[in-house]
DRENZA-51416 format. One record per residue: residue number from 0; residue in three letters; z negated, y negated, x negated of N, C-alpha, C, CB in turn. Coordinates in nm, 4 decimals, m for minus. Glycine has a CB too. Layout:
    n  res       n_z       n_y       n_x      ca_z      ca_y      ca_x       c_z       c_y       c_x      cb_z      cb_y      cb_x
  NUM  ALA         Z         Y         X         Z         Y         X         Z         Y         X         Z         Y         X
...
//
This chain:
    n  res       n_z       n_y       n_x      ca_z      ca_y      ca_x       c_z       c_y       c_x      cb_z      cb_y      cb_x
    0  UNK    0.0000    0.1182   m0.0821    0.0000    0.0000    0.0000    0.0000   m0.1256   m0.0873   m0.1203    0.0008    0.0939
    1  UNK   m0.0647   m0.1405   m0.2003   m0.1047   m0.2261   m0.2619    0.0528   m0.2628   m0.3531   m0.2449   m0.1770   m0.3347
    2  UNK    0.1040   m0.1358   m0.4080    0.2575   m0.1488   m0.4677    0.3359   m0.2493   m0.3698    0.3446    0.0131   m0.4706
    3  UNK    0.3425   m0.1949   m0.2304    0.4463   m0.2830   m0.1854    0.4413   m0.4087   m0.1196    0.5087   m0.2240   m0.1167
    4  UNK    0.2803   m0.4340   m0.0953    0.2339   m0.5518   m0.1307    0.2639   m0.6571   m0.2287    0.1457   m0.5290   m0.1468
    5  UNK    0.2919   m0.5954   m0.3460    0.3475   m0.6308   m0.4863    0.4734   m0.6837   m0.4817    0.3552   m0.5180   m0.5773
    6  UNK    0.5379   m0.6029   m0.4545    0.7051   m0.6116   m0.4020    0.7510   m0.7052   m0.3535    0.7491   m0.5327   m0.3096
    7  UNK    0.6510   m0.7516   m0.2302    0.6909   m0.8209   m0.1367    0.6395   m1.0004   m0.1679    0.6310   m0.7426   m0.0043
    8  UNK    0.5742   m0.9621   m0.2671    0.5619   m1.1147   m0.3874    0.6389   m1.1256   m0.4429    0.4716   m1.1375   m0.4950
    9  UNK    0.7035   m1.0500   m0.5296    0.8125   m1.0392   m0.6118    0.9523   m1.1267   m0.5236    0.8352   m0.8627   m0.6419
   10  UNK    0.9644   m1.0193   m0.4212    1.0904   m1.0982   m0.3698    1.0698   m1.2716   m0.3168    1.1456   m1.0042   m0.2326
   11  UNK    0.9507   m1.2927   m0.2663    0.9149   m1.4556   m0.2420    0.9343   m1.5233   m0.3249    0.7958   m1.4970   m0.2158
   12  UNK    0.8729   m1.4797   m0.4664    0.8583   m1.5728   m0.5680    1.0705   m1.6266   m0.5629    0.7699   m1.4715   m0.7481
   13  UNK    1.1310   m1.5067   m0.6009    1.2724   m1.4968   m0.6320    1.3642   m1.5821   m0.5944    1.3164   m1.3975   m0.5945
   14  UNK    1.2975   m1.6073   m0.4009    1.3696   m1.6108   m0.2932    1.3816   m1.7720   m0.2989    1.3029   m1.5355   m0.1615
   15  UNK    1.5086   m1.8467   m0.2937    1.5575   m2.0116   m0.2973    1.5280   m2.0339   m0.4363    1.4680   m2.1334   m0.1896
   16  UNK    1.4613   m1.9670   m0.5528    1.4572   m2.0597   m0.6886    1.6061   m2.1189   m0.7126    1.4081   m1.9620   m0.8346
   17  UNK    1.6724   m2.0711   m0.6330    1.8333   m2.1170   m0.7173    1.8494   m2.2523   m0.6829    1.9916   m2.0297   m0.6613
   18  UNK    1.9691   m2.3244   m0.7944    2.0332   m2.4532   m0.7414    2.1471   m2.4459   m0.6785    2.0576   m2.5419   m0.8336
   19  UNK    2.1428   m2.5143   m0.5793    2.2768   m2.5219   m0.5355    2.3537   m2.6328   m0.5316    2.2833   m2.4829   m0.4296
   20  UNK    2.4343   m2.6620   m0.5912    2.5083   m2.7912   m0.6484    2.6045   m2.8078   m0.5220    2.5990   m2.7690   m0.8143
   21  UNK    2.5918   m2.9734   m0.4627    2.6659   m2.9917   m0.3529    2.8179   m3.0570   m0.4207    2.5768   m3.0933   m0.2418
   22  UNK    2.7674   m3.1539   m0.4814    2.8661   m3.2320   m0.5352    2.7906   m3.3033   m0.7034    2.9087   m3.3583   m0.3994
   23  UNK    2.9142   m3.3707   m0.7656    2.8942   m3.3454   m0.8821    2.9706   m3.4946   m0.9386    2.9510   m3.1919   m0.9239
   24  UNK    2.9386   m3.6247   m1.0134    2.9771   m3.7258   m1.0740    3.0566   m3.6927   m1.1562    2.8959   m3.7915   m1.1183
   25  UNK    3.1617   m3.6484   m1.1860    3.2635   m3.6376   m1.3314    3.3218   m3.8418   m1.4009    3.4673   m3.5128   m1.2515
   26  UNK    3.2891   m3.8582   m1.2714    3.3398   m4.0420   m1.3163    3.2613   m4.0909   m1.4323    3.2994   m4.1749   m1.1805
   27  UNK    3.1030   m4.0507   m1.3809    3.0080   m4.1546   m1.4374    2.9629   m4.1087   m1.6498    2.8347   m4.1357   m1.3020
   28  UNK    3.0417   m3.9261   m1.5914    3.0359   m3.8677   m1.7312    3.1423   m3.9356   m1.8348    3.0657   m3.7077   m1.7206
   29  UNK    3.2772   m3.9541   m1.7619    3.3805   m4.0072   m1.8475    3.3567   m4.1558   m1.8529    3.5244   m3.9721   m1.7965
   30  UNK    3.3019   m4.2375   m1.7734    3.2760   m4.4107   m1.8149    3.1195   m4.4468   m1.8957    3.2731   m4.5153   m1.6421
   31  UNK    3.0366   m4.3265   m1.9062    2.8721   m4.3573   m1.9673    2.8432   m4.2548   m2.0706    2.7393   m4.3416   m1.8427
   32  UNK    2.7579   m4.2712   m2.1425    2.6860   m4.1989   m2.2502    2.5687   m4.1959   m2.1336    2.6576   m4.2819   m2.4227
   33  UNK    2.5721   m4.0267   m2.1214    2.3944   m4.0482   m2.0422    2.3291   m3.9860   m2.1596    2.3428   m3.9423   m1.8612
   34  UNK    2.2068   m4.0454   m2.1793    2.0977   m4.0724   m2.2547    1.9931   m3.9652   m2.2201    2.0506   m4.2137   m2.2315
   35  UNK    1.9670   m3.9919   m2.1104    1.8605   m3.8983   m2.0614    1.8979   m3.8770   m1.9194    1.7084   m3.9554   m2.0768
   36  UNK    1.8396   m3.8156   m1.8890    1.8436   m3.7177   m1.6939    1.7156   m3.6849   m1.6651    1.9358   m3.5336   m1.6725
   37  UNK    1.6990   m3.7491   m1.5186    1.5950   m3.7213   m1.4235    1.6235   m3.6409   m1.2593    1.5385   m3.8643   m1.4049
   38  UNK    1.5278   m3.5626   m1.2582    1.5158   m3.5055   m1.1619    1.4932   m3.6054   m1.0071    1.4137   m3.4172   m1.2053
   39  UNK    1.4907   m3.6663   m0.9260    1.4546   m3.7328   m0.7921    1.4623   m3.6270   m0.6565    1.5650   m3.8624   m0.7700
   40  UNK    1.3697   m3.6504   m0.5982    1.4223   m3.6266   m0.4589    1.4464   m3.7665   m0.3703    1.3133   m3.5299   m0.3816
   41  UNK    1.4951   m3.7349   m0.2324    1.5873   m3.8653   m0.1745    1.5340   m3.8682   m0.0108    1.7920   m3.8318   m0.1881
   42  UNK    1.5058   m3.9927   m0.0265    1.4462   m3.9763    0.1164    1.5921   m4.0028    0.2522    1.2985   m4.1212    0.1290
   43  UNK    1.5900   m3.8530    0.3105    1.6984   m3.8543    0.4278    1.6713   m3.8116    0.6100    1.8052   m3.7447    0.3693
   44  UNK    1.7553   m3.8498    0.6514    1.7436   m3.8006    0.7486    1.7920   m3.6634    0.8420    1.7616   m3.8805    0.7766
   45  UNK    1.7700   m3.6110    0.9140    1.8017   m3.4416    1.0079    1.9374   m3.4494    0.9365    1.8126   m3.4285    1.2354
   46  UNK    2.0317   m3.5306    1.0429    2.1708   m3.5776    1.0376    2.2607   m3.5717    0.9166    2.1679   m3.7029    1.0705
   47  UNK    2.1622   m3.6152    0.8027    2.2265   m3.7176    0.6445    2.2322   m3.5247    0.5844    2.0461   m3.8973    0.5114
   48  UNK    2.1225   m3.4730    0.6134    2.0648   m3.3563    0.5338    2.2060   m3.1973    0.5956    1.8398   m3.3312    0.6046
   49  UNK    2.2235   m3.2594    0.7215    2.3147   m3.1244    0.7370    2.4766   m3.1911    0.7134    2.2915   m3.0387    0.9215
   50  UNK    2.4473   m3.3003    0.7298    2.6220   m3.3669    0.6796    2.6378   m3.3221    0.5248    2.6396   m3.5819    0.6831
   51  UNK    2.5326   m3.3317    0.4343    2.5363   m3.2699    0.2803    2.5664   m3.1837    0.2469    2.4569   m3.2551    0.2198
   52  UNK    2.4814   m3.0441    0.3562    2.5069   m2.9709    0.3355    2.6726   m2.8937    0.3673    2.4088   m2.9464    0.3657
   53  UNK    2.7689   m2.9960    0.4682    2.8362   m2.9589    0.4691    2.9816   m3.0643    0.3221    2.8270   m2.9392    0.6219
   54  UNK    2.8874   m3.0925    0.2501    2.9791   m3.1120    0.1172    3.0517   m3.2663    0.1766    3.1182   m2.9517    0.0837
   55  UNK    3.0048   m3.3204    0.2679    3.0491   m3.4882    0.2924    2.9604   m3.5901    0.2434    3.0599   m3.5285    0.4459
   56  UNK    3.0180   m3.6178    0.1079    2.9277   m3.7133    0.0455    3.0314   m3.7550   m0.0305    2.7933   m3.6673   m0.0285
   57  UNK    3.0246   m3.8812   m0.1251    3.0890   m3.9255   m0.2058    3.0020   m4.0346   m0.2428    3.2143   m3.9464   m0.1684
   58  UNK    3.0152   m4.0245   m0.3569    2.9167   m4.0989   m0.4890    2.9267   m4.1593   m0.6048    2.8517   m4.0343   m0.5404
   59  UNK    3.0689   m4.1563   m0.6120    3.1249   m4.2334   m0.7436    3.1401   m4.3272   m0.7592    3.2134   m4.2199   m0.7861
   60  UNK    3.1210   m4.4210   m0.6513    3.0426   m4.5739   m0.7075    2.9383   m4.6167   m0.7098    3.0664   m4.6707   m0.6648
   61  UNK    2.8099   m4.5080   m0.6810    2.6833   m4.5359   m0.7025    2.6202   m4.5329   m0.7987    2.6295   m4.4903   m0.6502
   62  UNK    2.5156   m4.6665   m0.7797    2.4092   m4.7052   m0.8891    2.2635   m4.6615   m0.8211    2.4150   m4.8858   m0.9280
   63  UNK    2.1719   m4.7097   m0.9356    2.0428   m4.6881   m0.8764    1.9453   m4.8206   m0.9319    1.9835   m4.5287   m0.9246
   64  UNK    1.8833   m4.8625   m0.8845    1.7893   m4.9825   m0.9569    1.6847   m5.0010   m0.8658    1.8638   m5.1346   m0.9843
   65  UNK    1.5708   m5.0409   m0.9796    1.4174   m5.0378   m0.9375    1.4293   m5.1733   m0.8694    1.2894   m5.0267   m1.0713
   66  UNK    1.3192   m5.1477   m0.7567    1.2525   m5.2780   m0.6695    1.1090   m5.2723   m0.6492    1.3106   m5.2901   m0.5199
   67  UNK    1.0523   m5.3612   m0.6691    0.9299   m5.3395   m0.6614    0.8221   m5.2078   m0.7196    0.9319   m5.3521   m0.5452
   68  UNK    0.8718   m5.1823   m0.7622    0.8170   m5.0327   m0.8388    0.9004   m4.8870   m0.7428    0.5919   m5.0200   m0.8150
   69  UNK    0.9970   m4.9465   m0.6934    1.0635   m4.8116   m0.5996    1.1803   m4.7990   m0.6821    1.1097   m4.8375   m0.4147
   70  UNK    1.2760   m4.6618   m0.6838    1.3363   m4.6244   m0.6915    1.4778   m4.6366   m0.5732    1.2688   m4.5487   m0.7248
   71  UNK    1.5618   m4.7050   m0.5622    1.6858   m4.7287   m0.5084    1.8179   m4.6949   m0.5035    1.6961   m4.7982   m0.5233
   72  UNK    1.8983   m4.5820   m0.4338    2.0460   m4.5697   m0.4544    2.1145   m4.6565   m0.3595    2.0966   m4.4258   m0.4377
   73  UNK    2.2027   m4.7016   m0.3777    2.3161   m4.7518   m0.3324    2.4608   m4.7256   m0.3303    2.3097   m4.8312   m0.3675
   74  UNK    2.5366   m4.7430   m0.2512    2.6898   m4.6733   m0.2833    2.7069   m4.5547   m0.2556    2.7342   m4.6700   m0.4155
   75  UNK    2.5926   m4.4722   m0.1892    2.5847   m4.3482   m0.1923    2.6093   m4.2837   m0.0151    2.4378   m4.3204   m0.2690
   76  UNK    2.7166   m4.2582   m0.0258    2.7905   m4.2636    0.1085    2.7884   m4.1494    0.1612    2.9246   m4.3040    0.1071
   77  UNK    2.7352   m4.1142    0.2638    2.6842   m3.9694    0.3525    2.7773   m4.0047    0.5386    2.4296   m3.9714    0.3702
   78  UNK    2.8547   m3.9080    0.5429    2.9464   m3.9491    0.6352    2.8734   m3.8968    0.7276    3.0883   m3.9120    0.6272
   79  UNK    2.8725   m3.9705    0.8912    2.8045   m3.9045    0.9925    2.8527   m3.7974    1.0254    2.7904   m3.9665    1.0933
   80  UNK    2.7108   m3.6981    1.0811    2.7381   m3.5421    1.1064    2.8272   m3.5920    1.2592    2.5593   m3.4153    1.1272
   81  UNK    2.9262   m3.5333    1.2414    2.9968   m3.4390    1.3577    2.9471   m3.4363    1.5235    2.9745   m3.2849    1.3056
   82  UNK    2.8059   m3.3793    1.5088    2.7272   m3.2961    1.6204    2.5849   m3.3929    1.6396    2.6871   m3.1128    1.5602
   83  UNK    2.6114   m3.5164    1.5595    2.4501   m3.6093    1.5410    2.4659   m3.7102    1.6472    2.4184   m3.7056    1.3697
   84  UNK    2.5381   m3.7002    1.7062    2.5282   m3.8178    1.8292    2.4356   m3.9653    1.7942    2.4430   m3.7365    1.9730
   85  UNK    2.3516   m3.9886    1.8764    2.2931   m4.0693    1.8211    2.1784   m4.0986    1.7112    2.2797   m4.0987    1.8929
   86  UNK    2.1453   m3.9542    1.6639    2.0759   m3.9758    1.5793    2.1732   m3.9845    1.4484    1.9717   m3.8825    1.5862
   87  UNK    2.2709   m4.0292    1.4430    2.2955   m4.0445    1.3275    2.3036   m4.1920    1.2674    2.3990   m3.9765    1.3148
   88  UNK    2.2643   m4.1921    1.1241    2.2352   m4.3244    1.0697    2.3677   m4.3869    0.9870    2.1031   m4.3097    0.9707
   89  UNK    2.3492   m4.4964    0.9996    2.4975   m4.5547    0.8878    2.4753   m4.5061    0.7376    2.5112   m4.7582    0.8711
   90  UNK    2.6499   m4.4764    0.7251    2.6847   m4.4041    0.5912    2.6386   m4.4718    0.4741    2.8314   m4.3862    0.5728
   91  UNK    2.6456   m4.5895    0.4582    2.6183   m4.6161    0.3353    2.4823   m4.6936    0.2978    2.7259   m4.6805    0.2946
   92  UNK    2.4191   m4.6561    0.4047    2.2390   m4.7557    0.3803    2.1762   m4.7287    0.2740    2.1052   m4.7242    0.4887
   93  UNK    2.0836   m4.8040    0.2809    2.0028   m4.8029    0.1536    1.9074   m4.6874    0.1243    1.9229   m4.9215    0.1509
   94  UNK    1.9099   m4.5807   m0.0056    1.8043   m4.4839    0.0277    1.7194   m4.4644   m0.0754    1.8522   m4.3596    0.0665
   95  UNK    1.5924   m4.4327   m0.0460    1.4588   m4.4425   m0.1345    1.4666   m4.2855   m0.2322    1.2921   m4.4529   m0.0102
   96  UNK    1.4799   m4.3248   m0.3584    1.4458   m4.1962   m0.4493    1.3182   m4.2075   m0.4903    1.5320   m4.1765   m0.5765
   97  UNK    1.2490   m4.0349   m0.4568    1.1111   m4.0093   m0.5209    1.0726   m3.9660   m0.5694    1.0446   m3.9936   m0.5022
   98  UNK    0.9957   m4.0046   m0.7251    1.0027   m3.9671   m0.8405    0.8441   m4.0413   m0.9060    1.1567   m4.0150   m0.9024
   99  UNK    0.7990   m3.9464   m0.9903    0.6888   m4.0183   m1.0261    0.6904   m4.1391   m1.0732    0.6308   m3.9632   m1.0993
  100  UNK    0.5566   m4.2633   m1.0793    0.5638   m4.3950   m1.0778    0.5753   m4.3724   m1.2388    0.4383   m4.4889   m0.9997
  101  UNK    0.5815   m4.3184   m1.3448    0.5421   m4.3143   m1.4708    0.7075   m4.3261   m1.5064    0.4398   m4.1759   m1.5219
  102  UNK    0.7700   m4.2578   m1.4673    0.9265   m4.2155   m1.5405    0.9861   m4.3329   m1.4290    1.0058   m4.0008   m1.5207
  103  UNK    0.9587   m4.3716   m1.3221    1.0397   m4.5182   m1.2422    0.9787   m4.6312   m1.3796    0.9488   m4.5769   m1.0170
  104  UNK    0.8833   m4.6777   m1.4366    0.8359   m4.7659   m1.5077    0.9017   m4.7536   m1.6039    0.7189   m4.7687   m1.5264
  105  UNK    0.8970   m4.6132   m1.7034    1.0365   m4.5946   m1.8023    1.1530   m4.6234   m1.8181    1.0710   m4.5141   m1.8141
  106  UNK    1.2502   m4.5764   m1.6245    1.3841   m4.6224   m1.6491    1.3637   m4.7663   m1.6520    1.4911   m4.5759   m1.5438
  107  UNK    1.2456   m4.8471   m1.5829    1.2725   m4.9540   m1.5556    1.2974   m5.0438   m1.6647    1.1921   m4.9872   m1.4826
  108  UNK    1.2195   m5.0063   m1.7703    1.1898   m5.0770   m1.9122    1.2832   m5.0404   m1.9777    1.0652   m5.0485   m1.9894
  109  UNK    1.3753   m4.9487   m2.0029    1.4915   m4.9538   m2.0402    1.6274   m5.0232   m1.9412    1.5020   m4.8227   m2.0721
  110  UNK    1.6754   m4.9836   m1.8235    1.7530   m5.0770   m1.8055    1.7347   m5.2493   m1.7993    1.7924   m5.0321   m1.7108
  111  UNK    1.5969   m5.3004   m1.7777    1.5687   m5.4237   m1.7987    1.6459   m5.4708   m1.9871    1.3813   m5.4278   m1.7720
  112  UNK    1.5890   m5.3919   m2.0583    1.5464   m5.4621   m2.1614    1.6959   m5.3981   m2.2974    1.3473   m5.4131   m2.1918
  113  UNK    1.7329   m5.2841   m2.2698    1.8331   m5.2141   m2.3470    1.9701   m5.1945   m2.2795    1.7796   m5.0840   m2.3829
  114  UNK    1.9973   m5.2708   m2.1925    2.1257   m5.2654   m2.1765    2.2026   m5.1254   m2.0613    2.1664   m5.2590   m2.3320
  115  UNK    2.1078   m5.0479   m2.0145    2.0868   m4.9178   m1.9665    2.1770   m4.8941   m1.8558    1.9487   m4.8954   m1.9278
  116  UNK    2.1969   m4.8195   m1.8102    2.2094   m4.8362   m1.6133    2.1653   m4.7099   m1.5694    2.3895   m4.8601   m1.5300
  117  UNK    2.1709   m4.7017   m1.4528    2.1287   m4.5910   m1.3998    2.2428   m4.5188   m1.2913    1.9953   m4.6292   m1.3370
  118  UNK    2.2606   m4.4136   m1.3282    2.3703   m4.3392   m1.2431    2.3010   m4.1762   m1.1839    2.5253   m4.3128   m1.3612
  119  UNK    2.3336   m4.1984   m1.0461    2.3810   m4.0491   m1.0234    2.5006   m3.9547   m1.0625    2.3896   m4.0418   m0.9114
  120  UNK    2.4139   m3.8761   m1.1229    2.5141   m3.7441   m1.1472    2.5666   m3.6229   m1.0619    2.4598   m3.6774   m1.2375
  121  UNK    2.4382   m3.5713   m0.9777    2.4518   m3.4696   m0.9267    2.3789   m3.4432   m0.7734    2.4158   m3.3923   m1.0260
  122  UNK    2.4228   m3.3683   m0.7117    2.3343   m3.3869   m0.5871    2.3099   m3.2493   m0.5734    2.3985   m3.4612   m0.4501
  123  UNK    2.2438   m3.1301   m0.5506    2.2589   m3.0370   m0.5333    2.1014   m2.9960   m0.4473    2.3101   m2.9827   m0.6590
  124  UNK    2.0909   m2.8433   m0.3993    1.9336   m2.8156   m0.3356    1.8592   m2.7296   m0.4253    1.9309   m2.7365   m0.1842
  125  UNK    1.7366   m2.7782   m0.3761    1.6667   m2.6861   m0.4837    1.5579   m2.6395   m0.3608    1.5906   m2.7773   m0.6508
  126  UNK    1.5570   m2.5331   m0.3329    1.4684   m2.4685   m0.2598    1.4686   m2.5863   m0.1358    1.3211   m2.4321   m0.3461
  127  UNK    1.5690   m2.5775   m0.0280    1.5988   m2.6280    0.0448    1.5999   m2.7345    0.0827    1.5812   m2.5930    0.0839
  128  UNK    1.5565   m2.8214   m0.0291    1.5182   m2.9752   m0.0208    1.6564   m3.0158   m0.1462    1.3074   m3.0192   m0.0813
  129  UNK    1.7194   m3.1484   m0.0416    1.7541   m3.1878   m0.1374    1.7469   m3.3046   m0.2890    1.8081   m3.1818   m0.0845
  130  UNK    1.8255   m3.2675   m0.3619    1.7827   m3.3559   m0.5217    1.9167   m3.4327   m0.5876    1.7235   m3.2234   m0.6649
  131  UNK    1.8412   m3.5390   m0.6474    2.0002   m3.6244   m0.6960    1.8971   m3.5827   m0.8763    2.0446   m3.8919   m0.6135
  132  UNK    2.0233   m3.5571   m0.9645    2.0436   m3.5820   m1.1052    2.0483   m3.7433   m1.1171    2.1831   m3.5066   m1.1602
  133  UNK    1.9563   m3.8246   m1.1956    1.9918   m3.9643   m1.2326    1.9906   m3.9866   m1.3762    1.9006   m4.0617   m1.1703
  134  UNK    2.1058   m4.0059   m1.4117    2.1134   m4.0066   m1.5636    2.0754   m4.1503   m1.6196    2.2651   m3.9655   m1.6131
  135  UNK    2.0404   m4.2128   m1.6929    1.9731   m4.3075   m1.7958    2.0794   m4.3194   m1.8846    1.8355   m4.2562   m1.8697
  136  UNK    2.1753   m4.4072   m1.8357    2.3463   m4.4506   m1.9017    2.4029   m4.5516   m1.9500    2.4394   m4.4471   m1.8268
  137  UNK    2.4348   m4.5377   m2.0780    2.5182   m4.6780   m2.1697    2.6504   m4.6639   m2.1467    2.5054   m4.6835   m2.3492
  138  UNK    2.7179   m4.7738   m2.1089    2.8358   m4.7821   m2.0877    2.9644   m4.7064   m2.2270    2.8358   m4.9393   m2.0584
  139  UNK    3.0232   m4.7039   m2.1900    3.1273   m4.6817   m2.2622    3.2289   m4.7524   m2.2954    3.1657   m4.6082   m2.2292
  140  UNK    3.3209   m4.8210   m2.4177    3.4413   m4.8705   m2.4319    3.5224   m4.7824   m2.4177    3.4626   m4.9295   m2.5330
  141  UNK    3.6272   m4.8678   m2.4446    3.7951   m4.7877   m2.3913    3.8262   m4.6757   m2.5070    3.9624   m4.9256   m2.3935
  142  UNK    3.7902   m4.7760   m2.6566    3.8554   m4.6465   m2.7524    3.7397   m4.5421   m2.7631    3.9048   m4.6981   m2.9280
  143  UNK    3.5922   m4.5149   m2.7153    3.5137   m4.4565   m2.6683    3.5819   m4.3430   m2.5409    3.4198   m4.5616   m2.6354
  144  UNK    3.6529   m4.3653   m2.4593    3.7066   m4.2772   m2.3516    3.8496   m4.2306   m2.4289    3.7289   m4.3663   m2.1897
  145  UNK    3.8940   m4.2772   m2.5201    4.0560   m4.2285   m2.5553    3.9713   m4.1183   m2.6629    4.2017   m4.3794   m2.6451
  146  UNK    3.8640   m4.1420   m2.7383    3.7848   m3.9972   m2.8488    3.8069   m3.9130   m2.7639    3.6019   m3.9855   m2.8999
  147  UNK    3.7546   m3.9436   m2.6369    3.6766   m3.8043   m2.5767    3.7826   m3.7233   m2.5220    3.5589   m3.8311   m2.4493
  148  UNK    3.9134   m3.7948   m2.4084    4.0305   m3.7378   m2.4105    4.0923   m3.6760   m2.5143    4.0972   m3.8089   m2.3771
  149  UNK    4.0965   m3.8026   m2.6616    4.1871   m3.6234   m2.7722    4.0778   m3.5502   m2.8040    4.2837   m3.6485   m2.9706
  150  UNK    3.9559   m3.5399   m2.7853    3.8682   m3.4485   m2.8214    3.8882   m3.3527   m2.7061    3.7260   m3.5030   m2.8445
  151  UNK    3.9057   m3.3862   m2.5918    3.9280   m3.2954   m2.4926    4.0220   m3.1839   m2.5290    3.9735   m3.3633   m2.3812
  152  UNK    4.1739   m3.3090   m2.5825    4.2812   m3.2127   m2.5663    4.3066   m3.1073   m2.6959    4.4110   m3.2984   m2.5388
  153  UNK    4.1875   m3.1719   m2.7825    4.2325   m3.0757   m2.9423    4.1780   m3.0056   m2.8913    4.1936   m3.0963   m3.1096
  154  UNK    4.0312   m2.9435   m2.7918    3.9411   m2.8088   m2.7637    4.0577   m2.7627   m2.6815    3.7698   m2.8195   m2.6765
  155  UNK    4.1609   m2.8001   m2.5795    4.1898   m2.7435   m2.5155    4.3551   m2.6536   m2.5959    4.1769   m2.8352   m2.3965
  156  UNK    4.3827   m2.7462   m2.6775    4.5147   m2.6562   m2.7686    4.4494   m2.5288   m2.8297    4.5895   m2.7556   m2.9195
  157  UNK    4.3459   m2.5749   m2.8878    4.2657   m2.4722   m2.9711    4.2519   m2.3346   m2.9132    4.1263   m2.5220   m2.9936
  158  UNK    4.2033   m2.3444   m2.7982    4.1531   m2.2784   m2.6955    4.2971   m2.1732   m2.6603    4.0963   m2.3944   m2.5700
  159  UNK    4.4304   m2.2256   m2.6282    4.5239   m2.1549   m2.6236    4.5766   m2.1056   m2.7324    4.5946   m2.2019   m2.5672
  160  UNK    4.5862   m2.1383   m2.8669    4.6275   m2.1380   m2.9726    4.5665   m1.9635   m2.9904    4.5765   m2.2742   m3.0651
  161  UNK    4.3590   m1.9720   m2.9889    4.3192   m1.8622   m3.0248    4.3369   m1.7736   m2.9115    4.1960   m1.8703   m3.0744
  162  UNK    4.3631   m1.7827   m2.7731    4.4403   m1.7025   m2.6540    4.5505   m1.6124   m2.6855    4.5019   m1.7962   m2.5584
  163  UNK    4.6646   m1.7398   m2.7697    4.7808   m1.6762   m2.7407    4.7815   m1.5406   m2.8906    4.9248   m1.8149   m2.7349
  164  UNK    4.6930   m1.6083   m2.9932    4.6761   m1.5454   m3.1434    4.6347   m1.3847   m3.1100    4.5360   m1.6361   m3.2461
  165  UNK    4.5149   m1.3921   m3.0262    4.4561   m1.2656   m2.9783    4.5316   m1.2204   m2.8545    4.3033   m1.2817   m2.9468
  166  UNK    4.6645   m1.2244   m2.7972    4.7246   m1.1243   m2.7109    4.8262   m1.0804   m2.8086    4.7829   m1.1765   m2.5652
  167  UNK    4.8500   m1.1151   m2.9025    4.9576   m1.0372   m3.0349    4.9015   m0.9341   m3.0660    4.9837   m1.1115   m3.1836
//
């Protein structure tokens, strides 16, 4: 009795640890150096939370910046659910990220003072709640984005080069 008692912890512990990645910033990777990455959760609504889950979001012009000691996204556009009648809220309002006051005081003191910004990266669930990635980001110049393209494209010749070497 006590074994499958056991068991049946085992599978709980197991059960939602995964991430599930809704959507994903590739913009903010090719225009910023992120520095560092923070975890947030996002304060939403019924409506905002099943429109996500059905992958209607878009985020590639969103920022984030402190107010008053809060955490802020903007630009962060959640299309109304379908089936939300009136409970649904406008797409692009303002929404509260929550995150300890220690690491909001951190980003704050860096984008104030170093030139910083703050971007979302990622939106995905983590044990049924959802989470935004906020990366801690220095801009990028132009001949900064042309490295990373031929750096792209020398991994990617390479890549066929040792493909085509090893089907001989």
């Amino acid at each position: 009795m006590a074994a499958i008692a056991d068991k049946n912890k085992d599978k709980s512990k197991n059960k939602g640890t995964g991430r599930k990645i809704v959507a994903q910033n590739k913009k903010a990777r090719h225009d910023y150096f992120v520095e560092d990455s923070f975890e947030a959760g996002i304060e939403l609504f019924g409506t905002e939370v099943k429109s996500i889950r059905l992958g209607k979001i878009n985020f590639t012009d969103a920022y984030c910046y402190v107010d008053k000691g809060e955490l802020f996204v903007t630009g962060f556009h959640i299309s109304p659910y379908d089936k939300g009648n009136i409970f649904n809220k406008e797409p692009l309002r303002l929404k509260r990220l929550l995150m300890h006051k220690k690491e909001i005081i951190k980003m704050h003191y860096y984008v104030s003072k170093d030139g910083y910004t703050l971007v979302p990266l990622c939106v995905y669930f983590s044990n049924s709640r959802v989470k935004i990635e906020v990366g801690l980001c220095k801009g990028k110049k132009l001949y900064d984005k042309r490295e990373d393209i031929a750096d792209r494209t020398r991994r990617r010749e390479s890549e066929r080069y040792e493909k085509a070497r090893s089907a001989e």
